[in-house]
C-alpha positions as CSV (number, residue, x, y, z in Angstrom):
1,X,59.9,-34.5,-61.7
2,X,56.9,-32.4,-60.8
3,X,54.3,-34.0,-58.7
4,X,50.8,-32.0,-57.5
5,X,52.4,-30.7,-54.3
6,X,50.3,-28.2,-52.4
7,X,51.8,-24.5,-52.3
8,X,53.4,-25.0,-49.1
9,X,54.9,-28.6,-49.4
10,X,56.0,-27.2,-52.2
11,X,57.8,-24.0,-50.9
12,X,59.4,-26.5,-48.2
13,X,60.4,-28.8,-50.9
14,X,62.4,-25.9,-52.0
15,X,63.5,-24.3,-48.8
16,X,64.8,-27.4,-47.6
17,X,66.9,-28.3,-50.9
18,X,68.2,-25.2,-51.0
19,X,69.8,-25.5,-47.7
20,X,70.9,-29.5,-48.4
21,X,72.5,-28.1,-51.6
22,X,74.5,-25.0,-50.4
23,X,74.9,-26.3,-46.3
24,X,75.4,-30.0,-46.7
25,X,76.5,-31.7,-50.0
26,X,79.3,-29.4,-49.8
27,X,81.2,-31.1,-46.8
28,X,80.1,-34.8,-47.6
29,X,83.7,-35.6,-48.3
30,X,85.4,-34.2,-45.6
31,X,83.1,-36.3,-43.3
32,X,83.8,-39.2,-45.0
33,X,87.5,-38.8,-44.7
34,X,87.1,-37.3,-41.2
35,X,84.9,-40.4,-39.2
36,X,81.2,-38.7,-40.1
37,X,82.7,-35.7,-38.3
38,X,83.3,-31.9,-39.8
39,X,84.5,-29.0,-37.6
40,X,82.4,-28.0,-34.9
41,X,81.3,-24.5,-35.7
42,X,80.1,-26.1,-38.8
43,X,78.0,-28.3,-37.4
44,X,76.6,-25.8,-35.6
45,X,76.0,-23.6,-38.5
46,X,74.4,-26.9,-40.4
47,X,72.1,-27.2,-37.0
48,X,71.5,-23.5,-37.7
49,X,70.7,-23.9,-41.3
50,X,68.4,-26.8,-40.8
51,X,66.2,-24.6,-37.8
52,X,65.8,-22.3,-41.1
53,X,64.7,-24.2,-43.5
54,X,62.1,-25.7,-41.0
55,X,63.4,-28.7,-40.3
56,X,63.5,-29.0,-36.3
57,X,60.5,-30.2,-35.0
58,X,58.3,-31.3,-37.8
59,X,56.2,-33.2,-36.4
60,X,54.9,-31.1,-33.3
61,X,52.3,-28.7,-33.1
62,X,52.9,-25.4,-33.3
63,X,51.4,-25.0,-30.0
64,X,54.5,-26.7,-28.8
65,X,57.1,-24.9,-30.4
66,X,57.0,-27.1,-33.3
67,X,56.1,-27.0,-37.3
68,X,53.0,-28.9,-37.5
69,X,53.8,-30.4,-40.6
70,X,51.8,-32.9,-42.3
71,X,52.7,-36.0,-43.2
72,X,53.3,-35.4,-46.9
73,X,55.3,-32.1,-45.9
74,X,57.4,-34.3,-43.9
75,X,57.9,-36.6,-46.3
76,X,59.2,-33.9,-49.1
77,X,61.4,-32.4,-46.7
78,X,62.9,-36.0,-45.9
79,X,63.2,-36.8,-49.3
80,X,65.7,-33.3,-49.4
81,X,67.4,-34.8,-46.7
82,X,68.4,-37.9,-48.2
83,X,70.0,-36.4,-50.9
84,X,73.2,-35.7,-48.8
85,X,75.6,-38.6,-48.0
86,X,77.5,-39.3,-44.4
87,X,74.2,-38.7,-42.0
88,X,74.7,-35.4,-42.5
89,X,71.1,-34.6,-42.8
90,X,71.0,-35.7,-39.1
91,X,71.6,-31.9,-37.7
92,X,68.2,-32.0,-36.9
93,X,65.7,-32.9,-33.9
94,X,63.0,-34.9,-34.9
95,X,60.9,-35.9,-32.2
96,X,57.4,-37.8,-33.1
97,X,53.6,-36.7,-32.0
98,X,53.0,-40.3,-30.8
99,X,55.4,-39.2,-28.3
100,X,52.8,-36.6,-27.4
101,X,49.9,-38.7,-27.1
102,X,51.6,-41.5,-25.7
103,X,53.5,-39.6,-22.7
104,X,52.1,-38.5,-19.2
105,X,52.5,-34.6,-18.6
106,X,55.5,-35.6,-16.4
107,X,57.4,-37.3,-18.8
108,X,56.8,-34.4,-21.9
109,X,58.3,-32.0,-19.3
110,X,60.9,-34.3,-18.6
111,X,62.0,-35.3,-21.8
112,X,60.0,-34.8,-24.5
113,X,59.8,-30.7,-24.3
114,X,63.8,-30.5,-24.1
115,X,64.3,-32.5,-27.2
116,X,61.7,-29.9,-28.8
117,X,63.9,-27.0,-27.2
118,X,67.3,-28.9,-28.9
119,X,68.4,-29.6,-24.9
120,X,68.2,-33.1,-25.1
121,X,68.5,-35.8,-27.4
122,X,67.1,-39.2,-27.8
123,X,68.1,-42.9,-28.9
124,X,66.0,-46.6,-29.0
125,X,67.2,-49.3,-27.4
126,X,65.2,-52.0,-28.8
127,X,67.2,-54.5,-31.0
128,X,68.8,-57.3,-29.4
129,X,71.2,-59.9,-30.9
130,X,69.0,-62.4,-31.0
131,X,65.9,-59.8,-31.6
132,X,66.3,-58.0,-34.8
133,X,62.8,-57.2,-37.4
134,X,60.8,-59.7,-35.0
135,X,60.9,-57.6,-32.3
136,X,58.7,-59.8,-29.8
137,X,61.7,-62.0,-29.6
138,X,63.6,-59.4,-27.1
139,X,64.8,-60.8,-23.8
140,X,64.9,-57.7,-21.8
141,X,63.2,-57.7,-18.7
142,X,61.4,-55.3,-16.5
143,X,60.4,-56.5,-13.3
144,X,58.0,-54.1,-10.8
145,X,59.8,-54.0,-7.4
146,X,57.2,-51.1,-5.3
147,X,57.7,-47.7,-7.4
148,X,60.4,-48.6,-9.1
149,X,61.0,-51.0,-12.0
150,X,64.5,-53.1,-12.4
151,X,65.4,-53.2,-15.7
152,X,68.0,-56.1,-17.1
153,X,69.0,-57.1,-21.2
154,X,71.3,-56.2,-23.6
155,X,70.4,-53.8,-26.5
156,X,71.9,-53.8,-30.0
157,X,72.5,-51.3,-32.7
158,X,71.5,-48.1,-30.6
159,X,71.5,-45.4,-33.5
160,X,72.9,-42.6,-31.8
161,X,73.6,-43.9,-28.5
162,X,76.9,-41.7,-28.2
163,X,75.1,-38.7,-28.9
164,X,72.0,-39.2,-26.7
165,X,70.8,-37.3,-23.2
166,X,68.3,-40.9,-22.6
167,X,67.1,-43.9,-24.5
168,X,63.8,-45.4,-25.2
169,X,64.3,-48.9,-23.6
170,X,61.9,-51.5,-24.8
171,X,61.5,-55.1,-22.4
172,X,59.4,-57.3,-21.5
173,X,57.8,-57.5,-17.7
174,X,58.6,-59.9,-15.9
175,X,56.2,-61.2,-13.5
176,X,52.8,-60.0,-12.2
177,X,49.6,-60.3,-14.2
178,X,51.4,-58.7,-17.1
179,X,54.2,-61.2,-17.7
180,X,55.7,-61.1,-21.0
181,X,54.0,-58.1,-21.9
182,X,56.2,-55.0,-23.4
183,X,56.8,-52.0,-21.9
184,X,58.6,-49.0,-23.0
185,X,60.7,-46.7,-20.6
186,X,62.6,-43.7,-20.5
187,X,66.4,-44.1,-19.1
188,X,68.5,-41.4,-18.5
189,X,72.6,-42.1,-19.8
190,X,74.1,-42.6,-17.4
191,X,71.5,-44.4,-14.5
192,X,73.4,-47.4,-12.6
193,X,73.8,-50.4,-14.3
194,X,74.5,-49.3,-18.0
195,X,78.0,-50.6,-19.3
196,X,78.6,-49.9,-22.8
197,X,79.7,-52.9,-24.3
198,X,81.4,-51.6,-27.6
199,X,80.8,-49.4,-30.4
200,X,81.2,-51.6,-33.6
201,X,82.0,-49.7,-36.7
202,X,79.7,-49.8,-39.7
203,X,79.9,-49.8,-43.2
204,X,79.0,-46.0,-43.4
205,X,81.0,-43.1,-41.8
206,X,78.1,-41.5,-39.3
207,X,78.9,-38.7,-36.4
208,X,75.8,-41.1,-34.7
209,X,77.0,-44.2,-33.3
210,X,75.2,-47.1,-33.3
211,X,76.6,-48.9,-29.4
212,X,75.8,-52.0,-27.8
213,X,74.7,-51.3,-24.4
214,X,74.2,-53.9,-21.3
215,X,71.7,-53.1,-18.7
216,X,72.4,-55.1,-15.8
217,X,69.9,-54.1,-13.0
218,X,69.3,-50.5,-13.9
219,X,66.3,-49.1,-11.5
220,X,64.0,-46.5,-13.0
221,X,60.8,-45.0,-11.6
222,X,57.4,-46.2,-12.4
223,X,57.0,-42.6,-13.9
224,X,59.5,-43.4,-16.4
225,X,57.3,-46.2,-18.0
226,X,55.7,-44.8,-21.1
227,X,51.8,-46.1,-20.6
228,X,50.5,-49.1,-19.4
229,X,52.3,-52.4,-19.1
230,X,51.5,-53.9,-22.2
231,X,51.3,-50.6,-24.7
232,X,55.0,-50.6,-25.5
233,X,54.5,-52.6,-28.8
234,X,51.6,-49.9,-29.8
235,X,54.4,-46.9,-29.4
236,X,56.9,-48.8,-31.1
237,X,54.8,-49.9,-34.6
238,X,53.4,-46.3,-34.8
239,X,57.4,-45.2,-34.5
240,X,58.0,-47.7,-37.2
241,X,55.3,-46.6,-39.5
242,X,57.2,-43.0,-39.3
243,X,60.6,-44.1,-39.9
244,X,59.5,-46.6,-42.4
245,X,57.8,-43.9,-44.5
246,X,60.5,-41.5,-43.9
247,X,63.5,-44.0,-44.6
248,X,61.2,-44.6,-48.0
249,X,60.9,-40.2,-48.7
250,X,64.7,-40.5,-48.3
251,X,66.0,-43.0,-50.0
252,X,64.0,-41.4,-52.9
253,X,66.2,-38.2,-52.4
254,X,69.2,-40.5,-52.5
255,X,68.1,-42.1,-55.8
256,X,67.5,-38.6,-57.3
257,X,70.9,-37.2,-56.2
258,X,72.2,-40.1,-58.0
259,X,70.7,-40.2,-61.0
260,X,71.4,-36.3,-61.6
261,X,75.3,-36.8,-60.9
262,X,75.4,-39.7,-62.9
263,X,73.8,-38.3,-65.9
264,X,76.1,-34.9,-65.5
265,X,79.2,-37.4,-65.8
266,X,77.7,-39.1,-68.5
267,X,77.1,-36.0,-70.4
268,X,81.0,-35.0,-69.7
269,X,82.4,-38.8,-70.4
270,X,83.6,-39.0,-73.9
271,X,84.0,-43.0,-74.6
272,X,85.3,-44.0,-78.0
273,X,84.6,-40.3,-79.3
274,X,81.0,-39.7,-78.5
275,X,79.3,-39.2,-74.8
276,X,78.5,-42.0,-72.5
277,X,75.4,-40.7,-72.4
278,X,74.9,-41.5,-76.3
279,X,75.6,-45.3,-75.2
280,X,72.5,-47.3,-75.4
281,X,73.3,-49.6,-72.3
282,X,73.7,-46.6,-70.4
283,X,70.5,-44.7,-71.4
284,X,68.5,-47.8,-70.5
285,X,70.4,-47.6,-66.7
286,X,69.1,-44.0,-66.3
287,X,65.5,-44.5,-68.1
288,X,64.9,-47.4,-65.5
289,X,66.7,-46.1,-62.2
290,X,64.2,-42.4,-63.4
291,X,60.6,-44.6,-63.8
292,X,61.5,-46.6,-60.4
293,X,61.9,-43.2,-58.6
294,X,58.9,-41.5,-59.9
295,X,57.1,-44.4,-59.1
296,X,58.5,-45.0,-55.4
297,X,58.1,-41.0,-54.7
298,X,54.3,-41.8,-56.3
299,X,53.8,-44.2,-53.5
300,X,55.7,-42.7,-50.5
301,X,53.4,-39.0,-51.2
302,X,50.3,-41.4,-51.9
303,X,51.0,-43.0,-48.5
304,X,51.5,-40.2,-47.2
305,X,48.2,-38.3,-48.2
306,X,46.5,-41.6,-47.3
307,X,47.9,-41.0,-43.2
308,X,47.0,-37.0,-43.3
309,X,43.2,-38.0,-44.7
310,X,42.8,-40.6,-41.6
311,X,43.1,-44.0,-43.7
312,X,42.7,-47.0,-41.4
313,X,45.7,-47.5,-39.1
314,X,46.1,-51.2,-40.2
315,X,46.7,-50.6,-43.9
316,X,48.7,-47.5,-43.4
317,X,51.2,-49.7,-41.4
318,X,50.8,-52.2,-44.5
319,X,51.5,-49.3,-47.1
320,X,54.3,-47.7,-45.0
321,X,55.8,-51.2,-45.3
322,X,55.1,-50.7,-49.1
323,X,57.0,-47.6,-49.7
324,X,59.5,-49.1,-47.7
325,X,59.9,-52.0,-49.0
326,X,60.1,-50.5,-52.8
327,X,62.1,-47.1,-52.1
328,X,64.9,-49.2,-50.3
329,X,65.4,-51.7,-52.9
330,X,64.8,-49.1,-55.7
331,X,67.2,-47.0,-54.6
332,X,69.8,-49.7,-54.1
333,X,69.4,-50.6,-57.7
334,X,69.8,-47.0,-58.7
335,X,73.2,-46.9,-56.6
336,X,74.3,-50.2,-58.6
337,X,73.6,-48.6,-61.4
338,X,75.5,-45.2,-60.6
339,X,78.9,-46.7,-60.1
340,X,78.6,-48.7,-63.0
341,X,78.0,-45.4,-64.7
342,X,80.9,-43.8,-63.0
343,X,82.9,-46.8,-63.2
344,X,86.2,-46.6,-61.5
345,X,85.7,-43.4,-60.0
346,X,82.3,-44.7,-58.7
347,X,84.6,-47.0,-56.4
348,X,86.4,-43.9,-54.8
349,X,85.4,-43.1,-51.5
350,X,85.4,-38.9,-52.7
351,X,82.5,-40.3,-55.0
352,X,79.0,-39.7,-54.4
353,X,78.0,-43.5,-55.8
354,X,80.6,-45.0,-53.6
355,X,78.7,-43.7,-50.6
356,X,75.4,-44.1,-51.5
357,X,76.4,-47.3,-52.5
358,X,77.3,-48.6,-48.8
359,X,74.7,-46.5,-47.1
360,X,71.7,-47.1,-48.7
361,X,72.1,-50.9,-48.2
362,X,71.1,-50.7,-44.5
363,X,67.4,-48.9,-45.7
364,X,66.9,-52.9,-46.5
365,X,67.1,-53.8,-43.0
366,X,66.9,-51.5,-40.5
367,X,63.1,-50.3,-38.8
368,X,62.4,-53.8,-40.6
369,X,63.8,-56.6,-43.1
370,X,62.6,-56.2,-46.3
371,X,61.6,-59.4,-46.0
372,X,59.7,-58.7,-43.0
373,X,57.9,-55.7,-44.7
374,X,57.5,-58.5,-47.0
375,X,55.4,-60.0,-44.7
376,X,53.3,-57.6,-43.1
377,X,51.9,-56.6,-46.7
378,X,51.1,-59.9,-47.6
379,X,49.3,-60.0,-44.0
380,X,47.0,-57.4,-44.7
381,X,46.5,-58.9,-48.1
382,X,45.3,-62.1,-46.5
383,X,43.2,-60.3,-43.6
384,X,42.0,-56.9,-45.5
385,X,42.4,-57.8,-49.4
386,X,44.4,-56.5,-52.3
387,X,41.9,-53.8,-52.7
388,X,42.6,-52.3,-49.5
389,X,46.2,-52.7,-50.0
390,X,46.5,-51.0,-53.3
391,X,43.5,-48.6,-53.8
């Protein structure tokens, strides 16, 4: 599908796919058999690749070492990404310019310039087990004692905790004229007072973790909080209006990949002496699972044109809940579909469908319930009107 791409999204739209097709797809099945894991010199060739096709710090300015993509350039590239199964796509960095605007010149030097220079790496620690998409229901604490703050809670689902140099804790204070406020600080793996709880094992085969840490009176600096007490809810919904868009750009590279393997199968399937492809039930599978993708990537680059142009922060967080909301679903349809197309094989773990078909059901709830995008677009209905929503 060709959309009206500018000359260089579209030369990264190539650049990157080339790279997913000849770098990544290629050991999708070894990781899956192999824990999300491939050799090590491969992953460091695949972390090589991806600073080649431009896909280490996208977001940045180039004044800081980084690619000063747009929005819609990061989409396209993300959309390449999620054509590859087994996180694989993960081999590169990806810090965020709220990051930027958000942290003191301390903390960029600290942290934020080392994951640009690929030293460091990063991980949230927001969800709780009682805390999931309503994140004001955390029970983490933070409570000022002179220049340091003492940190207690326990933090759920903390994507790539294993692999991570420090983590983005979110709590709320406790105490002072800011009580029950949030906060957002960085903490260093490894600071006194974090016990790893477990690692739980997923329904997808990731080299990124997803641990359950327990922060029993960890003590960080003042200097570590990002902003003032009660910003940390600010950071974190402009980090969900990334991921949200970007889980949406991926999932429609998912839905893509699928839809061409299925329909070279079909072609090659002969079923009761003609091409499953020639079957009527199946042509209507691919017809719909191609119309939903062109119109989710229709949306997610619409979205994304909207951010670039300076569209009002309020319904941008509404329409990144949109393309959320309708990639994630769309591709999980497309996935049902695919293994029905493949049939048995679509049930083997060496199949493309098979894996899709577990991972992409997590796009539904992670960064935010469906249902809760759900709400947050019927939200800005009620306060902004449809209009605003949808023109």
């Amino acid at each position: 599908m060709t959309l009206p791409l500018p000359p260089r999204a579209r030369e990264i739209q190539a650049r990157v796919r080339a790279f997913v097709d000849r770098d990544l797809i290629p050991w999708e099945v070894h990781a899956e058999m192999h824990d999300g894991l491939v050799p090590d010199e491969v992953w460091q060739q695949m972390k090589a690749g991806a600073r080649d096709a431009g896909l280490y710090n996208m977001d940045i300015p180039e004044s800081l070492g980084g690619r000063g993509y747009s929005l819609l350039e990061q989409a396209v590239a993300q959309e390449q990404i999620g054509r590859v199964t087994n996180g694989l796509g993960w081999c590169s960095n990806n810090p965020q310019r709220w990051m930027l605007e958000a942290c003191s010149d301390y903390q960029i030097e600290t942290w934020i310039k080392p994951i640009i220079a690929d030293r460091k790496h990063e991980c949230y620690a927001i969800t709780e087990a009682e805390a999931g998409s309503d994140v004001d229901a955390i029970r983490s604490t933070a409570r000022r004692d002179g220049d340091t703050y003492i940190l207690n809670g326990e933090k759920w689902h903390v994507t790539s905790g294993n692999l991570a140099d420090f983590m983005f804790f979110q709590a709320k204070i406790d105490g002072g004229p800011n009580a029950g406020a949030h906060a957002l600080f960085f903490v260093d793996q490894g600071t006194p007072g974090i016990e790893l709880v477990r690692t739980p094992a997923y329904a997808h085969n990731y080299r990124a973790h997803h641990p359950i840490y327990r922060f029993h009176d960890v003590r960080v600096p003042v200097a570590n909080r990002i902003g003032e007490e009660g910003d940390g809810m600010d950071f974190t919904y402009a980090w969900f209006r990334y991921e949200r868009l970007m889980i949406a750009a991926r999932c429609c590279g998912a839905a893509e990949r699928l839809i061409e393997e299925a329909t070279a199968f079909a072609k090659a399937r002969i079923v009761f002496g003609e091409p499953l492809i020639e079957k009527q039930a199946v042509q209507f599978m691919l017809a719909d699972s191609a119309t939903e993708l062109f119109a989710a990537r229709l949306m997610v680059h619409e979205v994304a044109r909207a951010i670039d142009a300076g569209a009002d922060l309020k319904t941008a967080h509404a329409q990144c809940s949109m393309a959320k909301l309708y990639a994630s679903e769309m591709a999980g349809r497309v996935a049902d579909r695919a293994v029905q197309i493949f049939g048995g094989r679509g049930y083997m773990r060496e199949n493309v469908a098979e894996r899709f078909f577990r991972e992409l059901r997590v796009d539904r709830i992670w960064e935010g319930a469906s249902e809760i995008q759900r709400l947050i677009i019927a939200n800005g209905i009620n306060k902004r009107g449809v209009r605003s929503m949808v023109e």
